[in-house]
C-alpha positions in Angstrom: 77.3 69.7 -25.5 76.3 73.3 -26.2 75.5 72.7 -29.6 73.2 69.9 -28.6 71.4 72.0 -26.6 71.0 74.6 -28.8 70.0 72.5 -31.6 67.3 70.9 -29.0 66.1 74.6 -28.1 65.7 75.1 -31.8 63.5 72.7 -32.5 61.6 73.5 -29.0 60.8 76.9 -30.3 59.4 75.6 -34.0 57.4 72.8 -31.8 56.2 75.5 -29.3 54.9 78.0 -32.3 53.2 75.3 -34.2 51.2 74.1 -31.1 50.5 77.5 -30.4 49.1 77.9 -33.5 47.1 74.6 -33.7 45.4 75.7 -30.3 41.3 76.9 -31.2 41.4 80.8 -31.0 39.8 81.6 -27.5 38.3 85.0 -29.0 37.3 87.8 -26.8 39.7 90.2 -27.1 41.2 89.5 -23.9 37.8 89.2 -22.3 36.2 91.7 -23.7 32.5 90.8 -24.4 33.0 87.2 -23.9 29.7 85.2 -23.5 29.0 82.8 -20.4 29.4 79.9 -22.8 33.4 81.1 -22.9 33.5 81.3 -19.1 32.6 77.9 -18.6 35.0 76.2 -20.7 37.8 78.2 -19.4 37.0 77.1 -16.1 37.2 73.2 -17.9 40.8 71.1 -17.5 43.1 71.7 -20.1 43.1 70.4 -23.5 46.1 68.3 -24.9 47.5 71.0 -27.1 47.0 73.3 -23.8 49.1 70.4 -21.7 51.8 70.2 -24.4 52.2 74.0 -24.7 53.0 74.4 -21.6 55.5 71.3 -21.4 57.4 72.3 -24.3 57.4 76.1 -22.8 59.4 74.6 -19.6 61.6 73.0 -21.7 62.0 75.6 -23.7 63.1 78.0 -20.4 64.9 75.5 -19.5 67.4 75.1 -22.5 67.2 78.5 -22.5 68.8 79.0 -19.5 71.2 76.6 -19.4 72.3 77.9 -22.6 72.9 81.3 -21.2 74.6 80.2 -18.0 77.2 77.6 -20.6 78.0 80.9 -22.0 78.5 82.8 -18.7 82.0 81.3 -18.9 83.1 82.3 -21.9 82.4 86.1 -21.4 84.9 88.1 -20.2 84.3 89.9 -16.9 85.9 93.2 -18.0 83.7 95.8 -19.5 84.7 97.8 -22.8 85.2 101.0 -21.0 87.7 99.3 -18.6 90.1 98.7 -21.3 89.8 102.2 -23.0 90.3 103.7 -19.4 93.3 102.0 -19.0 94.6 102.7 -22.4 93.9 106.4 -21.5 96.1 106.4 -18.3 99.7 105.9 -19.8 102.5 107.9 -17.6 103.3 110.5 -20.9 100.7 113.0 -22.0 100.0 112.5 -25.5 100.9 115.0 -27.9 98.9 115.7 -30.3 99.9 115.5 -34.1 99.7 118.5 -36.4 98.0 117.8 -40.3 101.3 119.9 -41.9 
């Protein structure tokens, strides 16, 4: 099942960059010196590519996140520094061992 969804979230991503990338540049500069001609067609509904953008960006999340929390259960719980601690605390001091 995971690698279904993580094949399907591959594919989302390629579809999600190449509609990104079909969608007319806005210009602007992020609104900088933007006519009145660019203020009104923001203000218009939402093209196709804009629709589909942000349908496949959903899905996208939402593969996304199921993928991570598939994975959740198969990650241990103990951190890295937990085990060398308790490698650390044996009963003996160690000796150390002399290079002669």
């Amino acid at each position: 099942m995971e690698n279904i969804i993580l094949i399907f979230n591959i594919i989302l991503a390629i579809l999600l960059v190449g509609v990104v990338l079909l969608q007319k540049s806005e210009g602007g500069a992020l609104g900088l010196g933007a006519s009145q001609e660019s203020f009104v067609s923001s203000r218009s509904a939402g093209s196709f590519l804009t629709k589909t953008t942000a349908i496949i960006a959903t899905l996208f999340i939402i593969t996304s996140i199921s993928l991570t929390i598939m994975s959740k259960e198969k990650i241990s719980s103990s951190s890295v520094l937990e085990k060398i601690e308790e490698k650390e605390d044996s009963s003996e001091p160690e000796i150390p061992k002399s290079d002669q």
